[in-house]
mmJSON file of the N, C-alpha and C atoms, coordinates in Angstrom:
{"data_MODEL":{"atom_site":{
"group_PDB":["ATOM","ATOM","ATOM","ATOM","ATOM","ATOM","ATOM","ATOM","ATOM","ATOM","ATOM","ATOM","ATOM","ATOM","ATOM","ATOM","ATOM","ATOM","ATOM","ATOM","ATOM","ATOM","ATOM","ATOM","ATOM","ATOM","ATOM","ATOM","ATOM","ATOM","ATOM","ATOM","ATOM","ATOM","ATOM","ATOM","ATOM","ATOM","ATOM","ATOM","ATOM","ATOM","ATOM","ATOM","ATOM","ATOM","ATOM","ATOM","ATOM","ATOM","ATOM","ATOM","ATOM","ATOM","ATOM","ATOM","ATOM","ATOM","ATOM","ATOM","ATOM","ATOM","ATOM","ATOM","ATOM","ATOM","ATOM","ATOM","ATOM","ATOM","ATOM","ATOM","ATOM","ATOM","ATOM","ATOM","ATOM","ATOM","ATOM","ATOM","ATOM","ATOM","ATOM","ATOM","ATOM","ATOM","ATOM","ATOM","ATOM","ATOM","ATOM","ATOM","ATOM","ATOM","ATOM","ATOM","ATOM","ATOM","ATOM","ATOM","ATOM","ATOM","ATOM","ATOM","ATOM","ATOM","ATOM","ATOM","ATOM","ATOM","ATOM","ATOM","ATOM","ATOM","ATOM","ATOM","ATOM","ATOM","ATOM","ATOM","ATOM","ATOM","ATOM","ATOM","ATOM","ATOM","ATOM","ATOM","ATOM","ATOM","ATOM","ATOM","ATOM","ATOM","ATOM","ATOM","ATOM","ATOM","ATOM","ATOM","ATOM","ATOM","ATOM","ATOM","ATOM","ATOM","ATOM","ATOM","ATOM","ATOM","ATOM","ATOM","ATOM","ATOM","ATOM","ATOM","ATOM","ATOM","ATOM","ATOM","ATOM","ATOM","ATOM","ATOM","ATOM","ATOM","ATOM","ATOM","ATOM","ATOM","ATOM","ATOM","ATOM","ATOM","ATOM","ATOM","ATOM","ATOM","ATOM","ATOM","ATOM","ATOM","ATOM","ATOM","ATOM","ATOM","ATOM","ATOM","ATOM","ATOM","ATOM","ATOM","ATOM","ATOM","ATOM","ATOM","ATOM","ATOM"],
"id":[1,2,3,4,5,6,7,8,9,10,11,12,13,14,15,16,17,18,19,20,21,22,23,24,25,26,27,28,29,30,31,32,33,34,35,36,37,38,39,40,41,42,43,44,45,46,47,48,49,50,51,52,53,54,55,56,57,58,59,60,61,62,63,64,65,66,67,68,69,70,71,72,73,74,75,76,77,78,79,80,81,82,83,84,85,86,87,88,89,90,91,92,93,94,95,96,97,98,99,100,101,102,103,104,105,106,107,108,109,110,111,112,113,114,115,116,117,118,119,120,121,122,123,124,125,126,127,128,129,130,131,132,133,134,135,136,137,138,139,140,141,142,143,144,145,146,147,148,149,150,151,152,153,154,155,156,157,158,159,160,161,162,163,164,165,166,167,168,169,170,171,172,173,174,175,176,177,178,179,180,181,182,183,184,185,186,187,188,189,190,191,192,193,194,195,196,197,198],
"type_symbol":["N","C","C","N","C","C","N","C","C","N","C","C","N","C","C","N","C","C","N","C","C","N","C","C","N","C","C","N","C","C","N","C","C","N","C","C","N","C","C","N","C","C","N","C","C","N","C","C","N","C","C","N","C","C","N","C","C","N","C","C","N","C","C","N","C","C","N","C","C","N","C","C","N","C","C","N","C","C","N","C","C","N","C","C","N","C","C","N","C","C","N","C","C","N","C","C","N","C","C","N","C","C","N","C","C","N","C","C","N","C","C","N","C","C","N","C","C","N","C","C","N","C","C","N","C","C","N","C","C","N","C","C","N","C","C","N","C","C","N","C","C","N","C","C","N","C","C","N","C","C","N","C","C","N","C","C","N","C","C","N","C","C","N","C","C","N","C","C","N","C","C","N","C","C","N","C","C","N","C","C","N","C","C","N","C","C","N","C","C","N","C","C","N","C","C","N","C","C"],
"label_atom_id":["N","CA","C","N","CA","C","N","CA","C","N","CA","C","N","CA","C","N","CA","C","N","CA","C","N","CA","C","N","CA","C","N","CA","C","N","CA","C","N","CA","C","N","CA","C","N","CA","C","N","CA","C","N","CA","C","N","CA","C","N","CA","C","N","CA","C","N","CA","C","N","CA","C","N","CA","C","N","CA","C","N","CA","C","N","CA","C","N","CA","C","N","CA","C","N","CA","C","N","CA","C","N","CA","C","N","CA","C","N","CA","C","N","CA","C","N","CA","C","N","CA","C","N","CA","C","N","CA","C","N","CA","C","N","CA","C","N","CA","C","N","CA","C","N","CA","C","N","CA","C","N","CA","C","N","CA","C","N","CA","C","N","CA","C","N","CA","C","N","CA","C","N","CA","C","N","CA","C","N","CA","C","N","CA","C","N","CA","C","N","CA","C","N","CA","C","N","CA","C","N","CA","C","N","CA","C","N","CA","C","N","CA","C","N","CA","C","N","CA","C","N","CA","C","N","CA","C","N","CA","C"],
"label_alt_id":[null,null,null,null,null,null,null,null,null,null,null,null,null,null,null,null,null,null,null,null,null,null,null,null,null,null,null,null,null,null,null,null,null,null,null,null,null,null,null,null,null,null,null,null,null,null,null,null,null,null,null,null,null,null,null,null,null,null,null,null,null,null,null,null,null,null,null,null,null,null,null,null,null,null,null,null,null,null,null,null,null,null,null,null,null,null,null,null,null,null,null,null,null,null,null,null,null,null,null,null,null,null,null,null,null,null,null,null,null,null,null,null,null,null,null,null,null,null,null,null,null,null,null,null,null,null,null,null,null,null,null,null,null,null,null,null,null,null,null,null,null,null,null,null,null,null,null,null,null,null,null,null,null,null,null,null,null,null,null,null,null,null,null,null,null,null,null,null,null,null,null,null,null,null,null,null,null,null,null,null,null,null,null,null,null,null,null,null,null,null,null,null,null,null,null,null,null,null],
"label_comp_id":["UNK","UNK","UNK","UNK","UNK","UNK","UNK","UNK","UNK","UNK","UNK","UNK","UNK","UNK","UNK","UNK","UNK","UNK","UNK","UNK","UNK","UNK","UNK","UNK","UNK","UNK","UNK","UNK","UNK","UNK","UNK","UNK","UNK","UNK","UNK","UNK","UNK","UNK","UNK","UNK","UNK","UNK","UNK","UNK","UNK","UNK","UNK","UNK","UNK","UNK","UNK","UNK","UNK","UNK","UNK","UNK","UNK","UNK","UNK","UNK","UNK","UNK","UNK","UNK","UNK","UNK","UNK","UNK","UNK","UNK","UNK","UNK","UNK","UNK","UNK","UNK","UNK","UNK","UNK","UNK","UNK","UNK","UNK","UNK","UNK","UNK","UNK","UNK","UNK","UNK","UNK","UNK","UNK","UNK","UNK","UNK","UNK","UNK","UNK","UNK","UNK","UNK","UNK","UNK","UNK","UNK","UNK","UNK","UNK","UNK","UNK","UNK","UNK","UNK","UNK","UNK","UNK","UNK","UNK","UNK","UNK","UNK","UNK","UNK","UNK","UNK","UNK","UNK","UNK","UNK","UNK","UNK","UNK","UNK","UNK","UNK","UNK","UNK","UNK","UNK","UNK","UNK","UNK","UNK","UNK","UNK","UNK","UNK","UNK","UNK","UNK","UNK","UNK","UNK","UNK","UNK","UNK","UNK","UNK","UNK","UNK","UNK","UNK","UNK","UNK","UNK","UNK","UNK","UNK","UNK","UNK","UNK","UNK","UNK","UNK","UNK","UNK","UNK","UNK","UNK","UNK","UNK","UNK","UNK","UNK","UNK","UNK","UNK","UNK","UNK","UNK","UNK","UNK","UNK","UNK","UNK","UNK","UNK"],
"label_asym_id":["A","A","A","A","A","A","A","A","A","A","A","A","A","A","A","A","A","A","A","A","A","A","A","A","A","A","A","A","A","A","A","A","A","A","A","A","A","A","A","A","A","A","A","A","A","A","A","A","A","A","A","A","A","A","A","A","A","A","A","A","A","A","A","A","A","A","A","A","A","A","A","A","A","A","A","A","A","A","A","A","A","A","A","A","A","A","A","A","A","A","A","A","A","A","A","A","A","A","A","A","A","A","A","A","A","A","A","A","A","A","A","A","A","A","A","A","A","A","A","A","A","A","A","A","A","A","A","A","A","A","A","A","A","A","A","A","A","A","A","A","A","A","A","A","A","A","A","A","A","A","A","A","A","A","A","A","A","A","A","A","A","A","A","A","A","A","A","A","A","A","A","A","A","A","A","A","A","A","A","A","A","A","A","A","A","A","A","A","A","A","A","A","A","A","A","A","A","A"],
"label_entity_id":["1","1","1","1","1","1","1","1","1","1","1","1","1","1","1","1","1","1","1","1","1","1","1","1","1","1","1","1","1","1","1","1","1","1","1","1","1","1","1","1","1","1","1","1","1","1","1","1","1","1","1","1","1","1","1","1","1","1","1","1","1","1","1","1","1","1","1","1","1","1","1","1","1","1","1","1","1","1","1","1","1","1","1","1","1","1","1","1","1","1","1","1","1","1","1","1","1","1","1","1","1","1","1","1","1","1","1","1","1","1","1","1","1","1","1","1","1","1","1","1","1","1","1","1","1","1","1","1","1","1","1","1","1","1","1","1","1","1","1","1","1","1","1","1","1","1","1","1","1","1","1","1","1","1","1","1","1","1","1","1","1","1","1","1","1","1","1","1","1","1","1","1","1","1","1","1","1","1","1","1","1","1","1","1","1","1","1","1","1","1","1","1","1","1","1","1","1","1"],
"label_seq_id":[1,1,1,2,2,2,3,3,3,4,4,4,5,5,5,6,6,6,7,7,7,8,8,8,9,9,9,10,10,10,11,11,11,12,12,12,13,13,13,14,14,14,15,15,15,16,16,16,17,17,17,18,18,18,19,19,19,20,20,20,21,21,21,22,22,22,23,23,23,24,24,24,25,25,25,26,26,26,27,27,27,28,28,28,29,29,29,30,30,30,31,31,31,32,32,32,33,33,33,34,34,34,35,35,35,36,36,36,37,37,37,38,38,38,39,39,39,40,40,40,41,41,41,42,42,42,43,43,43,44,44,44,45,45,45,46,46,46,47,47,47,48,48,48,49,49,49,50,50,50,51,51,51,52,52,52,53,53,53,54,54,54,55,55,55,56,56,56,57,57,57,58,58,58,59,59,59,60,60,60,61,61,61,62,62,62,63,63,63,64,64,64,65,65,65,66,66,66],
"pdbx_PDB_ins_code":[null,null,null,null,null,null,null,null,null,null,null,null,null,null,null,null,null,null,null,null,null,null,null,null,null,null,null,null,null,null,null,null,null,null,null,null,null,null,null,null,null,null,null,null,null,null,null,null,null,null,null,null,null,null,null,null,null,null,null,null,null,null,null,null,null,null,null,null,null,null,null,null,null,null,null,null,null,null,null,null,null,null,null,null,null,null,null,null,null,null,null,null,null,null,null,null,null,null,null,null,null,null,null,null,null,null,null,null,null,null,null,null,null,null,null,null,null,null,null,null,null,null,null,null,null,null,null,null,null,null,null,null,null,null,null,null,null,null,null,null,null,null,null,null,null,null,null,null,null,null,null,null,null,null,null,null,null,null,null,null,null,null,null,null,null,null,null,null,null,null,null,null,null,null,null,null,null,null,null,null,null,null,null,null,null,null,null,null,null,null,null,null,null,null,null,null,null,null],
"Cartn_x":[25.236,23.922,24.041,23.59,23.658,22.29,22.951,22.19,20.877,19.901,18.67,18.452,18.234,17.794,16.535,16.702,15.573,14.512,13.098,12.04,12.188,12.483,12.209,11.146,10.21,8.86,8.194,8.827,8.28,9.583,10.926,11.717,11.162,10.177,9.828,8.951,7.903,6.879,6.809,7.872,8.194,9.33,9.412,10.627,10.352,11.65,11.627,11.864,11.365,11.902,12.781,13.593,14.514,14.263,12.502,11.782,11.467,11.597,10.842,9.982,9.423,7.716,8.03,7.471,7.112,5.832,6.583,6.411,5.834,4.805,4.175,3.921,3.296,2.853,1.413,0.622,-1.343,-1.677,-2.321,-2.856,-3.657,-3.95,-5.232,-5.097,-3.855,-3.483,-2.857,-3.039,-2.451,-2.561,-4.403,-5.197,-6.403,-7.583,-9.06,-9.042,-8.2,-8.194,-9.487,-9.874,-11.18,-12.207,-12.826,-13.69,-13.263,-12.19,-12.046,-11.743,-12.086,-12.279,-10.684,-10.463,-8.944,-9.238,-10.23,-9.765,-9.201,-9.761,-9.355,-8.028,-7.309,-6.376,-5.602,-5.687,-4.535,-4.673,-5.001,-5.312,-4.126,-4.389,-3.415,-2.212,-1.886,-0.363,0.668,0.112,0.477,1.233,2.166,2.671,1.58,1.481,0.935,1.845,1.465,2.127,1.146,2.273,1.176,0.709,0.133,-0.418,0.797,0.366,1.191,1.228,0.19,0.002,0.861,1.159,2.096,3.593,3.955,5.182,5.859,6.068,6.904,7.018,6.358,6.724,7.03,6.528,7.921,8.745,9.374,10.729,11.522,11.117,11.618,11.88,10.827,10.709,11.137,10.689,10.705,11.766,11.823,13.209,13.884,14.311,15.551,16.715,17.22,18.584,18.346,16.65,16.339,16.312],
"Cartn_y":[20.428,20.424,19.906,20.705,20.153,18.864,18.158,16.821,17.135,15.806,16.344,15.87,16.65,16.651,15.582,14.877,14.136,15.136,14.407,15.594,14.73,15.302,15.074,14.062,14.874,14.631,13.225,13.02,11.485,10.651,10.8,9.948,9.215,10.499,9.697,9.223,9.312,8.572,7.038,7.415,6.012,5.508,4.057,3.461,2.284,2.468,1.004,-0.106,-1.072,-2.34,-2.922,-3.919,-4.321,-4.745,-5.185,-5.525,-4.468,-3.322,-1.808,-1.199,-2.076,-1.52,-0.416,0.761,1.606,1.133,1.381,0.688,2.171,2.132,2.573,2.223,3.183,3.004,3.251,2.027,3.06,3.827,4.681,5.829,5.34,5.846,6.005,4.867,4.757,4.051,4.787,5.747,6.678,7.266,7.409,8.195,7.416,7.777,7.628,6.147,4.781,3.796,2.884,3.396,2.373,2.328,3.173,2.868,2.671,1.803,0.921,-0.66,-1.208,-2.835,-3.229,-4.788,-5.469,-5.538,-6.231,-6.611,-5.617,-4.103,-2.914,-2.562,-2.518,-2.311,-3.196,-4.171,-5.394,-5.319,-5.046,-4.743,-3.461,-2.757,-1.322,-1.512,-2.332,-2.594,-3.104,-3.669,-4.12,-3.029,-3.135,-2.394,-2.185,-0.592,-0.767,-0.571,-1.153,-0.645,-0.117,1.002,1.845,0.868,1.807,0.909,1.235,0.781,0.731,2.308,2.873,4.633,5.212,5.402,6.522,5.839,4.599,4.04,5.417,5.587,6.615,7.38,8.401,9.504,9.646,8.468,8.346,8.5,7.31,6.951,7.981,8.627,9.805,10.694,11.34,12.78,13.14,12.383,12.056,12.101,10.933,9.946,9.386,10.462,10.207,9.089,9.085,8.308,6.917,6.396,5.058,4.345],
"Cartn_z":[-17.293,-16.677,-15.237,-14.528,-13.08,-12.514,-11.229,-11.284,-10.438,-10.785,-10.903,-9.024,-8.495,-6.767,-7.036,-5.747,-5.432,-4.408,-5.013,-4.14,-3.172,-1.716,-0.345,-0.257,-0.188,0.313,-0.594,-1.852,-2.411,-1.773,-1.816,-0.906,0.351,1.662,2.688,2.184,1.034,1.484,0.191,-0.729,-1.833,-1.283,-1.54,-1.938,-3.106,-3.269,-4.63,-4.5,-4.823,-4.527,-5.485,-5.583,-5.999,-8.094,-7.593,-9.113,-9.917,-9.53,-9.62,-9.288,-8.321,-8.046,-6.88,-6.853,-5.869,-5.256,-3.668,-2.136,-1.474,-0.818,-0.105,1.018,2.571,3.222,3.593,4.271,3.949,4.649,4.487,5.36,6.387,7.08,7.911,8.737,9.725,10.9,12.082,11.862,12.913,14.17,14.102,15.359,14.815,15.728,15.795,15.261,16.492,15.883,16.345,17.115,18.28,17.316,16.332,15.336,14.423,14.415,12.924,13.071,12.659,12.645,12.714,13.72,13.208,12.234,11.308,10.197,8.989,9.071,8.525,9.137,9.857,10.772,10.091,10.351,9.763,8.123,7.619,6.05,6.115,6.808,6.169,6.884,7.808,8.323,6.96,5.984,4.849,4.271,3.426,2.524,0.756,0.764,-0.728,-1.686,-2.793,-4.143,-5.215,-5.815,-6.807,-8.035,-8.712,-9.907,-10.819,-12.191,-12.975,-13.967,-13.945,-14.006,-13.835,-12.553,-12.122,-11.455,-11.828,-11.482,-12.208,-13.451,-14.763,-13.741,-13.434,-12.954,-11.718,-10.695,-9.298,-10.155,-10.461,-10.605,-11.454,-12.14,-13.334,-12.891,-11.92,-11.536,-9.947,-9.408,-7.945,-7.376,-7.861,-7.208,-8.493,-8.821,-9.744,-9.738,-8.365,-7.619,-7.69,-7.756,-7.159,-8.112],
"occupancy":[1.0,1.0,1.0,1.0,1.0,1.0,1.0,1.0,1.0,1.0,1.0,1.0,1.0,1.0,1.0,1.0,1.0,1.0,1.0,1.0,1.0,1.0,1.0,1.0,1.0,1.0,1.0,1.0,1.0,1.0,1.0,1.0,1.0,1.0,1.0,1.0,1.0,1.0,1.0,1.0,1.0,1.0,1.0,1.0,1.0,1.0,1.0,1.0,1.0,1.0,1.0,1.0,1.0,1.0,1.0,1.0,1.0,1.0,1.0,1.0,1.0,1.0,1.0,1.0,1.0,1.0,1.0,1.0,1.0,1.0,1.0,1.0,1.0,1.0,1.0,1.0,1.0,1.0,1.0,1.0,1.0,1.0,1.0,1.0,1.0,1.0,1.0,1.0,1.0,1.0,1.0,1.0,1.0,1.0,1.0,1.0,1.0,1.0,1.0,1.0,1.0,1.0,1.0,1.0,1.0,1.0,1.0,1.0,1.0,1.0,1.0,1.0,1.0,1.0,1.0,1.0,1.0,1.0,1.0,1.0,1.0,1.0,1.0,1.0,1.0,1.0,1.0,1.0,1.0,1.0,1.0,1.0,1.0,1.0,1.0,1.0,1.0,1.0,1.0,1.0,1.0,1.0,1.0,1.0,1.0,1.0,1.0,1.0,1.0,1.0,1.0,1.0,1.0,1.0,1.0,1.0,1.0,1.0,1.0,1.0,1.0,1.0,1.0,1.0,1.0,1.0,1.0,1.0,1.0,1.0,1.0,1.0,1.0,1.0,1.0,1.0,1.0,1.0,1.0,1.0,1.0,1.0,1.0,1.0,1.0,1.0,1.0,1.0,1.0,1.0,1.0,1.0,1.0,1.0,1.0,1.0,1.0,1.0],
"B_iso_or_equiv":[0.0,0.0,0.0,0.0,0.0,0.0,0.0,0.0,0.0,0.0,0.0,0.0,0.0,0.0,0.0,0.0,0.0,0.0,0.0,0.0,0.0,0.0,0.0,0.0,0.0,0.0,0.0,0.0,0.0,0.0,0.0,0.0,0.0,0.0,0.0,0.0,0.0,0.0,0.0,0.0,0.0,0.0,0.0,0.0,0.0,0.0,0.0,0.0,0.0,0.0,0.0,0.0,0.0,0.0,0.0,0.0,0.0,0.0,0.0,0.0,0.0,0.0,0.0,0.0,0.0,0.0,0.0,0.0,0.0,0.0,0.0,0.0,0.0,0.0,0.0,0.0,0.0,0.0,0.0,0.0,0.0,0.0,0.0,0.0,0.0,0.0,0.0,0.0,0.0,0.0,0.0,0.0,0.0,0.0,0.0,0.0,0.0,0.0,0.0,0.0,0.0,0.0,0.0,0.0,0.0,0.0,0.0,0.0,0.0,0.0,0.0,0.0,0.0,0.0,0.0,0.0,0.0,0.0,0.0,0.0,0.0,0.0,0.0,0.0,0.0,0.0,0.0,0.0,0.0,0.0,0.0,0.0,0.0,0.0,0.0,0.0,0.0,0.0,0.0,0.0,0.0,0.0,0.0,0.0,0.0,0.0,0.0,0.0,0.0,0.0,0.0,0.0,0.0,0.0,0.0,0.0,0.0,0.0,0.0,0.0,0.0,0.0,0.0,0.0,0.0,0.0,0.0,0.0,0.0,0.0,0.0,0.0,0.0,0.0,0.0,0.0,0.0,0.0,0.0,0.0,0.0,0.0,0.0,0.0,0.0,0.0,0.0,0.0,0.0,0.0,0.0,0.0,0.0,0.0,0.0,0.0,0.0,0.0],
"pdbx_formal_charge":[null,null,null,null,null,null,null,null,null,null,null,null,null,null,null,null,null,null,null,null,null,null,null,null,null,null,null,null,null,null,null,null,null,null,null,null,null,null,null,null,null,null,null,null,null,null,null,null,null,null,null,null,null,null,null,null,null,null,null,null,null,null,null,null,null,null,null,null,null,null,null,null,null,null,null,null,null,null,null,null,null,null,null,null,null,null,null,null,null,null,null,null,null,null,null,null,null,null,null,null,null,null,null,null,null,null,null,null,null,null,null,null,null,null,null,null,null,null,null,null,null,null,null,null,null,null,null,null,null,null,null,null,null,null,null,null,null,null,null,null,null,null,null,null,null,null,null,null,null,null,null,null,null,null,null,null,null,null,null,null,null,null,null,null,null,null,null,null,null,null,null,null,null,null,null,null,null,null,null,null,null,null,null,null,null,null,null,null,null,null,null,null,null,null,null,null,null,null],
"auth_seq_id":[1,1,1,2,2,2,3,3,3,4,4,4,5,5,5,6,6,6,7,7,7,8,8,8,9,9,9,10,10,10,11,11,11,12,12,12,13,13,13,14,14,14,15,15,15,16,16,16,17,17,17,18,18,18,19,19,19,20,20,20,21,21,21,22,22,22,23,23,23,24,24,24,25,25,25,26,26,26,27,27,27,28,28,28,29,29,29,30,30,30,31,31,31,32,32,32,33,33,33,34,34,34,35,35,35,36,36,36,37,37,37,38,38,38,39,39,39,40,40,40,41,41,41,42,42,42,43,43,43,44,44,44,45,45,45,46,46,46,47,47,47,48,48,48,49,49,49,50,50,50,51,51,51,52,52,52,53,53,53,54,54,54,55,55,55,56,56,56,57,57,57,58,58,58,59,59,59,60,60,60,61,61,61,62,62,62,63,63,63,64,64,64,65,65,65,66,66,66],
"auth_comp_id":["UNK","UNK","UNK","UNK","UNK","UNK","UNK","UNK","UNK","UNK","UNK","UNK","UNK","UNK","UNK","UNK","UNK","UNK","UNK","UNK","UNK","UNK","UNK","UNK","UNK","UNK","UNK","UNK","UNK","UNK","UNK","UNK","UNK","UNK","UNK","UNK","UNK","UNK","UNK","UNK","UNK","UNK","UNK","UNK","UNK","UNK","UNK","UNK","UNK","UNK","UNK","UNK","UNK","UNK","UNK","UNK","UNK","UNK","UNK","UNK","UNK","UNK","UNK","UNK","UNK","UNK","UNK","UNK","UNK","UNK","UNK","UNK","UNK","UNK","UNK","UNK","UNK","UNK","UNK","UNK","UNK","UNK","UNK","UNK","UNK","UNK","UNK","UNK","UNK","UNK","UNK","UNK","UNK","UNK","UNK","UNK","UNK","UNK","UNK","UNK","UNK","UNK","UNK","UNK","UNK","UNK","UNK","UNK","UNK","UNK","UNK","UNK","UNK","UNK","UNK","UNK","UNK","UNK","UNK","UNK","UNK","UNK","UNK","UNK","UNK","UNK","UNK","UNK","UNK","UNK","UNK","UNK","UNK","UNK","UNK","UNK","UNK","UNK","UNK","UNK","UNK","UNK","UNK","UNK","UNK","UNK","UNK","UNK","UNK","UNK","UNK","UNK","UNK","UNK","UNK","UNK","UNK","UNK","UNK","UNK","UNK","UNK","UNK","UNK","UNK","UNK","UNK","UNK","UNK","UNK","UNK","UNK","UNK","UNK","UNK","UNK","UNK","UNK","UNK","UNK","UNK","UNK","UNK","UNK","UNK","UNK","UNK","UNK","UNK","UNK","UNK","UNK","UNK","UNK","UNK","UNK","UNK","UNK"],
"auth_asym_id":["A","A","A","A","A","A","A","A","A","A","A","A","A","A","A","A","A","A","A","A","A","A","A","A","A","A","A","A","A","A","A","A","A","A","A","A","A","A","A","A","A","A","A","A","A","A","A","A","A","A","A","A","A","A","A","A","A","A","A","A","A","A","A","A","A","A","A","A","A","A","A","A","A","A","A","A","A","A","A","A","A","A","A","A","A","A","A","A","A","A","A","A","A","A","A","A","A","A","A","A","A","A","A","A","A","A","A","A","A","A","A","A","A","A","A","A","A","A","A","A","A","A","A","A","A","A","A","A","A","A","A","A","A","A","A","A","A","A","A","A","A","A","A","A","A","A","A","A","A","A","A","A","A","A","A","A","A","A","A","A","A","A","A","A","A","A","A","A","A","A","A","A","A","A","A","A","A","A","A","A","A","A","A","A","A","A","A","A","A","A","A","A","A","A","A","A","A","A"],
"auth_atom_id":["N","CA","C","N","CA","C","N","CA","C","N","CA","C","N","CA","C","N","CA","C","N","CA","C","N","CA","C","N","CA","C","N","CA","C","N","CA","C","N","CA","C","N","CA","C","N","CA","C","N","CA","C","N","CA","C","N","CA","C","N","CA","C","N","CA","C","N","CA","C","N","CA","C","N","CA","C","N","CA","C","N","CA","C","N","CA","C","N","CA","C","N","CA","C","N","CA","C","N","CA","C","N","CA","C","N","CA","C","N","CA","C","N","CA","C","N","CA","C","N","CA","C","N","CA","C","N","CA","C","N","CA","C","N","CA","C","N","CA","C","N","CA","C","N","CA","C","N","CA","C","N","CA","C","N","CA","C","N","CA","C","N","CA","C","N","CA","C","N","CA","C","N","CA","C","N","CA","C","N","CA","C","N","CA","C","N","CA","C","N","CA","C","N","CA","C","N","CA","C","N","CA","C","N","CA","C","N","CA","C","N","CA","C","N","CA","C","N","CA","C","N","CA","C","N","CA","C","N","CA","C"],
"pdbx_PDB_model_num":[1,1,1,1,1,1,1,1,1,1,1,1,1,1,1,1,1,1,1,1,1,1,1,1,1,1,1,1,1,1,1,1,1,1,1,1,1,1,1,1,1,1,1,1,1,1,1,1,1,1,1,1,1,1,1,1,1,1,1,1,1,1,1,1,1,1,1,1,1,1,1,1,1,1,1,1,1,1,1,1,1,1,1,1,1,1,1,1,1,1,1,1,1,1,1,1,1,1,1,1,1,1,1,1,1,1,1,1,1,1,1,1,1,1,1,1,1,1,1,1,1,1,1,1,1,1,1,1,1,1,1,1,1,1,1,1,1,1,1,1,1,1,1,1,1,1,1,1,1,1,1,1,1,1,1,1,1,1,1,1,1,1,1,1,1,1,1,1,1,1,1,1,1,1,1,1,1,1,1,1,1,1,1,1,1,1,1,1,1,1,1,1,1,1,1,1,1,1]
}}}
């Protein structure tokens, strides 16, 4: 059986951390920043992590390697 490819596209946007949790980055810091609050701004500079739902299927399907 040949080995299972990692999907690209969840590689850039997951990583794992050392405990297992899949690491995210938040959306919506990119453009159109003048109407959004520091305090919203500094909230999404943060790293997210997923819930506990869909950890299985990153790590299974995704990102096999990690």
């Amino acid at each position: 059986m040949p080995k299972m490819k990692t999907k690209k596209a969840a590689a850039k946007r997951f990583t794992l951390t050392a405990s297992g949790k899949v690491k995210y980055k938040k959306m919506n810091l990119r453009h159109i920043l003048t109407k959004k609050s520091q305090k919203r701004k500094r909230k999404l500079r943060k790293a997210g992590f997923l819930a506990a739902g869909p950890i299985h299927q990153i790590k299974k399907k995704l990102l096999p390697n990690g």
